[in-house]
GUPA-783239 format. One record per atom (N, C-alpha, C): residue in one letter; z, y, x. Coordinates in steps of 0.02 Angstrom, whole numbers. Layout:
BEGIN
type:z:y:x
a:Z:Y:X
...
***
This chain:
BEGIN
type:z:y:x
x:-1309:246:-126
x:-1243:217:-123
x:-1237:164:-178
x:-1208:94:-164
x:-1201:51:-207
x:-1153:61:-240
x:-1125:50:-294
x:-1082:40:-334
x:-1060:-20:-388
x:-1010:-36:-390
x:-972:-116:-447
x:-948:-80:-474
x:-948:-95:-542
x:-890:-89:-584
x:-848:-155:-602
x:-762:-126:-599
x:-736:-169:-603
x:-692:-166:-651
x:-652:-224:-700
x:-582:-212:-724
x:-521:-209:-694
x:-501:-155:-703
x:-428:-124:-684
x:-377:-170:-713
x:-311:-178:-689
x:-254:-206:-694
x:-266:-191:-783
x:-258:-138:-798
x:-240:-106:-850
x:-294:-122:-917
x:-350:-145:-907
x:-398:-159:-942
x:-454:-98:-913
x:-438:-54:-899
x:-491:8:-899
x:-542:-26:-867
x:-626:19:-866
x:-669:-22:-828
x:-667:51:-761
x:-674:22:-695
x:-670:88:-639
x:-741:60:-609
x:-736:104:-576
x:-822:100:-514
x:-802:97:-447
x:-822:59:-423
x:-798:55:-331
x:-851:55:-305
x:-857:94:-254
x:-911:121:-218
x:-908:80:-144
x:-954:24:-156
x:-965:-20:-111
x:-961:-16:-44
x:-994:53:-3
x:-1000:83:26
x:-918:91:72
x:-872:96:31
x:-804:125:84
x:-761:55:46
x:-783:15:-2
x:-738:-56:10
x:-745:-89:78
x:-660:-86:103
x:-674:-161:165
x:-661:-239:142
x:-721:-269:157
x:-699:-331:148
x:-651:-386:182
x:-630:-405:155
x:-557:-456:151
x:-575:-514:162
x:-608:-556:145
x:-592:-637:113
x:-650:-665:89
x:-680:-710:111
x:-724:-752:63
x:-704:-807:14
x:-729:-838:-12
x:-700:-901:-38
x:-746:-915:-120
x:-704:-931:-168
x:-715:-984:-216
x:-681:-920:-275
x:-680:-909:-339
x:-673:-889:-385
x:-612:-948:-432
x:-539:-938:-428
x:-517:-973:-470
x:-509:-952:-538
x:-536:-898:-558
x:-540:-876:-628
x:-624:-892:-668
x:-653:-899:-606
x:-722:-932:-659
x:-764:-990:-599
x:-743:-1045:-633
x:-740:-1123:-603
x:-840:-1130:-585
x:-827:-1134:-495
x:-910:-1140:-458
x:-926:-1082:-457
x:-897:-1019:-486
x:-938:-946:-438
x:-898:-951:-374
x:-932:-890:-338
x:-916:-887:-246
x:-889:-812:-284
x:-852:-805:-223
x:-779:-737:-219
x:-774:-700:-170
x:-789:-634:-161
x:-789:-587:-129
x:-704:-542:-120
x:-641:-555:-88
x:-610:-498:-99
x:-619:-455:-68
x:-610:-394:-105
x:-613:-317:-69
x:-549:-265:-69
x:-552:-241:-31
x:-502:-179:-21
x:-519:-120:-58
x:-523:-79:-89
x:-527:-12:-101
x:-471:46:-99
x:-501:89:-12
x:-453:128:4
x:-439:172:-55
x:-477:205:-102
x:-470:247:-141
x:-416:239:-181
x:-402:169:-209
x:-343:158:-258
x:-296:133:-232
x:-292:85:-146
x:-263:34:-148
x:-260:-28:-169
x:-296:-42:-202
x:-294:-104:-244
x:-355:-171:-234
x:-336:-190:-231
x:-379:-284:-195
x:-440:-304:-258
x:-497:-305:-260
x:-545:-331:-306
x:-572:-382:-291
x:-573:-442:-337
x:-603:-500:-340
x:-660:-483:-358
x:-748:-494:-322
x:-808:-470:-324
x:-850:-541:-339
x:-848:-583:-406
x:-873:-648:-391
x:-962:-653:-416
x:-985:-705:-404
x:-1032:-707:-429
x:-1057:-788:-438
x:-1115:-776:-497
x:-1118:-842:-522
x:-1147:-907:-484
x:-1155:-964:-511
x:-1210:-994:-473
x:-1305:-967:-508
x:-1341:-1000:-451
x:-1403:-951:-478
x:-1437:-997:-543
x:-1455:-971:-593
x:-1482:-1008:-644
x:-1553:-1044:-623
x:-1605:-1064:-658
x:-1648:-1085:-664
x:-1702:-1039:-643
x:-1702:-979:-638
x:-1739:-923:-610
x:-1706:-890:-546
x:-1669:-917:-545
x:-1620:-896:-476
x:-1584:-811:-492
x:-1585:-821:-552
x:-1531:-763:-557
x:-1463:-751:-571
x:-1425:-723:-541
x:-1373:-731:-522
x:-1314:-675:-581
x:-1259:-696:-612
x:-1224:-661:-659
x:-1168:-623:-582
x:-1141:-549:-608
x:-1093:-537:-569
x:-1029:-500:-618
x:-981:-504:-579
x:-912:-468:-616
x:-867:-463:-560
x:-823:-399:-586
x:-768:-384:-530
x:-707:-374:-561
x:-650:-406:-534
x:-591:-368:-586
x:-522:-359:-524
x:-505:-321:-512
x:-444:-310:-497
x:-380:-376:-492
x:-352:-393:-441
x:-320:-446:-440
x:-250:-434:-409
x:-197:-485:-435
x:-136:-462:-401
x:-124:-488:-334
x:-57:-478:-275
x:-40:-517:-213
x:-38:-586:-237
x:-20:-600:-301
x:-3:-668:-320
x:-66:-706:-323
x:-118:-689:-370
x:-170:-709:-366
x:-203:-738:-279
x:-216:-669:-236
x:-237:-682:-197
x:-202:-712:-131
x:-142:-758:-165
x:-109:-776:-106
x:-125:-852:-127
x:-124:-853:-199
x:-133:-943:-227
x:-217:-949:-197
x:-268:-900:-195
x:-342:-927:-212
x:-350:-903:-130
x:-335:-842:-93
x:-377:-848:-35
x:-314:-878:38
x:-244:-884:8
x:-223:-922:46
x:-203:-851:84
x:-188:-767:71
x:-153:-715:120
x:-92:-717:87
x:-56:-701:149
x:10:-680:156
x:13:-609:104
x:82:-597:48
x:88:-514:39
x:102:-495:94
x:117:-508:150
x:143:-441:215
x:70:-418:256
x:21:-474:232
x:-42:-464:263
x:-70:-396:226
x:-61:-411:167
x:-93:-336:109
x:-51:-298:116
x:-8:-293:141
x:25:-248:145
x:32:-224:212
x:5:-246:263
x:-24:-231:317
x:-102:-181:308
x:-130:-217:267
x:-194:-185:264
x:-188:-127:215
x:-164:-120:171
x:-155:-67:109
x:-116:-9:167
x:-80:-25:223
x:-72:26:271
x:-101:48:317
x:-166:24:347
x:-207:28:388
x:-260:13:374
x:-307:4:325
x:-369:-34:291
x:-435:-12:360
x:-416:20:394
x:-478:40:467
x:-464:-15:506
x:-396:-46:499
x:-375:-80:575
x:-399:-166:540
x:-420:-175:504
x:-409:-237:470
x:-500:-260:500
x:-478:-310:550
x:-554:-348:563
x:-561:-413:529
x:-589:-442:481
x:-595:-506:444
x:-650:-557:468
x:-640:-618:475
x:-690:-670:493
x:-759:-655:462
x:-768:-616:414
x:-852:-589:379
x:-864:-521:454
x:-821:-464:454
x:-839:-441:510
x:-861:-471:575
x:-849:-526:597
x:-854:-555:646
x:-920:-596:640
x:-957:-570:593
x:-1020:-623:569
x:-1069:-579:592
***
Protein backbone atom coordinates (compact mmCIF):
# COMPACT_ATOMS: atom_id res chain seq x y z
CA UNK A 1 0.00 0.00 0.00
CA UNK A 2 1.29 3.44 -0.98
CA UNK A 3 1.33 6.10 1.27
CA UNK A 4 2.00 10.49 1.27
CA UNK A 5 2.50 12.28 3.93
CA UNK A 6 0.94 15.40 4.11
CA UNK A 7 0.54 18.87 6.07
CA UNK A 8 -2.60 19.22 7.87
CA UNK A 9 -4.55 22.53 8.05
CA UNK A 10 -3.17 22.66 11.48
CA UNK A 11 0.55 22.21 10.80
CA UNK A 12 0.52 18.47 11.96
CA UNK A 13 2.27 16.11 9.43
CA UNK A 14 -0.74 13.04 8.60
CA UNK A 15 -0.28 9.97 6.17
CA UNK A 16 -2.83 9.35 3.42
CA UNK A 17 -3.03 6.14 2.13
CA UNK A 18 -2.99 6.48 -1.55
CA UNK A 19 -4.79 3.52 -2.05
CA UNK A 20 -8.56 4.86 -0.84
CA UNK A 21 -7.66 8.74 -1.98
CA UNK A 22 -10.11 9.63 -4.95
CA UNK A 23 -8.72 11.76 -7.29
CA UNK A 24 -10.20 15.16 -8.10
CA UNK A 25 -8.34 17.49 -10.41
CA UNK A 26 -5.26 17.84 -12.31
CA UNK A 27 -3.55 20.97 -12.96
CA UNK A 28 -0.60 23.40 -12.00
CA UNK A 29 0.60 24.04 -8.28
CA UNK A 30 -0.12 27.79 -7.31
CA UNK A 31 1.83 27.51 -4.13
CA UNK A 32 5.09 26.30 -5.79
CA UNK A 33 5.54 28.19 -9.28
CA UNK A 34 6.13 25.14 -12.51
CA UNK A 35 5.34 22.01 -10.24
CA UNK A 36 2.21 19.88 -11.65
CA UNK A 37 -0.81 19.31 -8.96
CA UNK A 38 -2.58 16.42 -8.04
CA UNK A 39 -5.94 17.15 -5.94
CA UNK A 40 -7.15 14.44 -3.80
CA UNK A 41 -10.03 13.53 -1.69
CA UNK A 42 -9.41 11.65 1.46
CA UNK A 43 -12.51 9.79 2.63
CA UNK A 44 -10.93 9.19 5.98
CA UNK A 45 -10.77 12.90 7.08
CA UNK A 46 -12.78 14.64 4.52
CA UNK A 47 -10.41 16.92 3.58
CA UNK A 48 -8.99 17.89 -0.14
CA UNK A 49 -4.93 17.44 -0.56
CA UNK A 50 -2.84 19.28 -2.91
CA UNK A 51 -0.29 16.23 -4.10
CA UNK A 52 2.37 18.41 -6.21
CA UNK A 53 5.42 17.57 -7.65
CA UNK A 54 8.51 19.13 -8.98
CA UNK A 55 9.90 19.63 -12.34
CA UNK A 56 12.53 16.73 -13.01
CA UNK A 57 16.09 17.92 -12.28
CA UNK A 58 19.09 17.11 -14.26
CA UNK A 59 18.91 13.37 -13.29
CA UNK A 60 15.32 13.32 -13.78
CA UNK A 61 14.49 13.30 -10.29
CA UNK A 62 11.62 14.50 -9.18
CA UNK A 63 10.97 16.54 -5.46
CA UNK A 64 7.32 15.71 -3.95
CA UNK A 65 5.03 17.38 -1.14
CA UNK A 66 1.45 17.29 -0.04
CA UNK A 67 -0.40 19.69 2.09
CA UNK A 68 -3.95 19.96 2.82
CA UNK A 69 -5.83 22.84 1.06
CA UNK A 70 -8.89 24.98 1.63
CA UNK A 71 -12.48 25.32 -0.84
CA UNK A 72 -10.87 28.69 -1.36
CA UNK A 73 -7.70 27.60 -2.52
CA UNK A 74 -9.09 25.02 -4.71
CA UNK A 75 -11.68 27.07 -6.28
CA UNK A 76 -8.95 30.04 -7.28
CA UNK A 77 -6.24 27.16 -8.68
CA UNK A 78 -8.44 24.18 -10.02
CA UNK A 79 -11.36 26.37 -11.01
CA UNK A 80 -14.31 23.82 -8.56
CA UNK A 81 -17.29 25.05 -7.40
CA UNK A 82 -17.64 24.75 -3.07
CA UNK A 83 -21.10 22.96 -3.87
CA UNK A 84 -18.98 20.62 -6.06
CA UNK A 85 -16.83 19.55 -2.69
CA UNK A 86 -19.42 19.51 -1.10
CA UNK A 87 -21.07 17.25 -3.36
CA UNK A 88 -18.15 15.00 -3.22
CA UNK A 89 -17.22 15.17 0.64
CA UNK A 90 -20.99 13.58 0.49
CA UNK A 91 -20.62 10.93 -1.89
CA UNK A 92 -16.72 10.60 -2.66
CA UNK A 93 -17.85 6.81 -4.57
CA UNK A 94 -20.17 8.78 -6.89
CA UNK A 95 -17.56 11.36 -8.01
CA UNK A 96 -16.19 10.30 -11.73
CA UNK A 97 -13.28 12.92 -12.74
CA UNK A 98 -11.80 13.56 -16.29
CA UNK A 99 -8.37 11.44 -14.85
CA UNK A 100 -10.99 8.52 -14.33
CA UNK A 101 -12.03 8.74 -17.73
CA UNK A 102 -8.33 8.25 -18.87
Amino acid sequence: MRTCCYTAMNGEAKVLKLDSAIDIAVGHSSRRSGWSATLLFNPATLSFIEYRCSPPDQFGQRKEEAEEVTSHYIYKNFKLDPILLLAIQQNPQGWKSAIDAE
